[in-house]
C-alpha positions in Angstrom: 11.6 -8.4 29.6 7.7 -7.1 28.8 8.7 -3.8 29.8 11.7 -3.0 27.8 9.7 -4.4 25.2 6.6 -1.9 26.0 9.5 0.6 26.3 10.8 1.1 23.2 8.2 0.8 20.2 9.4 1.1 16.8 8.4 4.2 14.9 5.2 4.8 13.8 6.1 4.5 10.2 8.0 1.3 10.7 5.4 -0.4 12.4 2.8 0.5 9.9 5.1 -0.9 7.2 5.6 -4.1 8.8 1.6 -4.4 9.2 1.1 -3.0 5.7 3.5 -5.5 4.2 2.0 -8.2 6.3 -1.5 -7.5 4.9 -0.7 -7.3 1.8 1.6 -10.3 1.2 -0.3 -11.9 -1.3 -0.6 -9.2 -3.2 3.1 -8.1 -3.4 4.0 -12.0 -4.0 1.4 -11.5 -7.0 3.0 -8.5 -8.6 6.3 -10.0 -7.6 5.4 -13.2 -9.6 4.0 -11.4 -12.8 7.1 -9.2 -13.1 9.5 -11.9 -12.9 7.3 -14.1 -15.6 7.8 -11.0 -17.9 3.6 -11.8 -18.2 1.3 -9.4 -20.1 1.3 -6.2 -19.2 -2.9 -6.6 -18.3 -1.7 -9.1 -16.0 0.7 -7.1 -14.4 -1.9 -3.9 -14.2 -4.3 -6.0 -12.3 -1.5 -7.2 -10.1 -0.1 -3.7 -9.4 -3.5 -2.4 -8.6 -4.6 -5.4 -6.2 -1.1 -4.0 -4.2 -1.9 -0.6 -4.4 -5.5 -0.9 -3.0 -4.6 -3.3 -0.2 -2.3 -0.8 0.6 -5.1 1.8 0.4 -7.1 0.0 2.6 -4.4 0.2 5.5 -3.4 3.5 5.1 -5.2 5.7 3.0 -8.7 3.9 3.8 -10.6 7.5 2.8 -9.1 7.3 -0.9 -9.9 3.5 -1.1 -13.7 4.1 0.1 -13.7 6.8 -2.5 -12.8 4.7 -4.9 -14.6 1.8 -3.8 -18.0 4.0 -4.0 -17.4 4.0 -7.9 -17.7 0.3 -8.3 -20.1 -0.3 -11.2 -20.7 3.3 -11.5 -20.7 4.9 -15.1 -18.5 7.9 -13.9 -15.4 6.6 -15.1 -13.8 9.9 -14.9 -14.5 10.0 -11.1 -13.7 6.5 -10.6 -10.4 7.8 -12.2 -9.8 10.3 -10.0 -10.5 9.0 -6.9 -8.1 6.2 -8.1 -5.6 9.1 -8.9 -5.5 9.9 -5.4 -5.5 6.6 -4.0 -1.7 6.5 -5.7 -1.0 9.8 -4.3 -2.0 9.2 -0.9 -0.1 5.3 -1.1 3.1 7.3 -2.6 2.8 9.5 0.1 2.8 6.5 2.4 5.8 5.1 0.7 7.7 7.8 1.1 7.2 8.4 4.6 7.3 4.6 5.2 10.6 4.6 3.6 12.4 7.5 5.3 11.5 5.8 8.7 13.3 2.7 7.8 16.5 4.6 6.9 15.7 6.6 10.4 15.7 3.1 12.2 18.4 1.6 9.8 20.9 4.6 10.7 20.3 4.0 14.4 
């Protein structure tokens, strides 16, 4: 039975989502929470950017470092563009993330 499991892995992109969304649990119940509570819109920031940086940090670990590297720095438009791509690269993610689940979905 361990070799047919060893056989087969999932997709890389599917695998990396399931650790991904197992990192970042918390974070996703957070932004989960504040969206159904309709809370302020701060809240919700904060919330959206914890998920988006834990997500960083597993797969776009370069932009998060970046962006790290600006904490209590007074370059606040580098610490906004190295934020800017931090969302491009976790879109980027998504995206690919995505399309392998409807790979292994249409299987």
């Amino acid at each position: 039975a361990e070799a047919a499991a060893e056989a087969a892995p999932p997709p890389p992109a599917v695998s990396e989502a399931a650790a991904v969304r197992s990192a970042c649990a918390s974070a996703m119940e957070a932004l989960s929470a504040c969206m159904q509570k309709g809370s302020d819109d701060a809240g919700c920031m904060q919330a959206r950017m914890g998920l988006t940086m834990c997500i960083a940090q597993q797969v776009c670990s370069a932009e998060a470092d970046l962006f790290h590297s600006y904490k209590g720095s007074a370059d606040g438009e580098g610490a906004v563009a190295a934020f800017n791509a931090v969302e491009s690269c976790t879109a980027r993610w998504a995206s690919r993330a995505q399309g392998g689940q409807q790979v292994e979905a249409a299987q």
